[in-house]
C-alpha positions in Angstrom: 81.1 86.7 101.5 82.7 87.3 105.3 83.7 90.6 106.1 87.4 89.8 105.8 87.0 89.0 102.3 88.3 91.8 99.0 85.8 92.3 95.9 87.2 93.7 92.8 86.6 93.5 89.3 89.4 94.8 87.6 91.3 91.8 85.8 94.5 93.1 86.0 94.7 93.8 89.5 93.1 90.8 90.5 95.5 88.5 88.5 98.2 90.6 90.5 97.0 89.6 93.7 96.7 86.1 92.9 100.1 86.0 91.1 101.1 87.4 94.7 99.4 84.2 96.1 96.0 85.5 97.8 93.3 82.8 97.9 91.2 83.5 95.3 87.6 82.3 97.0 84.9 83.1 94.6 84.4 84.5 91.6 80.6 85.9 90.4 79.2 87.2 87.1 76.7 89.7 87.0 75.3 90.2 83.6 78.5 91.5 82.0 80.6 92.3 85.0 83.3 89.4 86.7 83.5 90.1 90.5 86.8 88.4 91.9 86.8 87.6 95.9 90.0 87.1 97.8 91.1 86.1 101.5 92.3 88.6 103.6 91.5 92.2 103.1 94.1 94.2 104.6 96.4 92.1 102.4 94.7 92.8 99.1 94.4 96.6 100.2 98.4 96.7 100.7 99.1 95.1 97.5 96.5 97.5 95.6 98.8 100.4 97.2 101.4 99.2 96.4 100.4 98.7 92.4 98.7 101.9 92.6 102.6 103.5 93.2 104.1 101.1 90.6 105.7 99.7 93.4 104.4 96.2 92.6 107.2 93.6 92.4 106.1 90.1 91.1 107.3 87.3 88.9 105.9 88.5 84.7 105.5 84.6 84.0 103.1 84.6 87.4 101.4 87.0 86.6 100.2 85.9 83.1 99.5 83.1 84.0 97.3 84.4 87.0 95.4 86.4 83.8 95.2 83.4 82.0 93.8 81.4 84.8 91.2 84.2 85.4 90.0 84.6 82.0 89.7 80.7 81.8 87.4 81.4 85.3 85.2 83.6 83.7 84.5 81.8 80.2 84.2 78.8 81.8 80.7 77.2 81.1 
């Protein structure tokens, strides 16, 4: 991955950036662990803070669907 690219592996906060609309550009399992990449860092770094201070503000119906579309991702195959 570029250097302008996020890695995180927590589920929730990854299905609240992409509810938020970050491009989601890779996703990687090793062993047991999910590893979710996203577009532009400084952007997923704001969001995170902003989560972090339950400051978050996004649409509940984005947002599970965002989980459900990442847990389909990492069961696929």
């Amino acid at each position: 991955m570029n250097m302008d690219t996020y890695k995180i592996k927590d589920l929730y906060i990854a299905a609240y950036l992409y509810a938020e609309g970050l491009e989601l550009c890779d996703v990687e399992k090793t062993g047991k662990v999910c590893w979710f990449y996203f577009v532009d860092k400084n952007r997923c770094e704001q969001l995170i803070s902003l989560y972090w201070k339950n400051q978050a503000i996004s649409k509940i119906k984005s947002y599970t669907d965002a989980i459900r579309t990442l847990k389909d991702l990492i069961y696929a195959n």
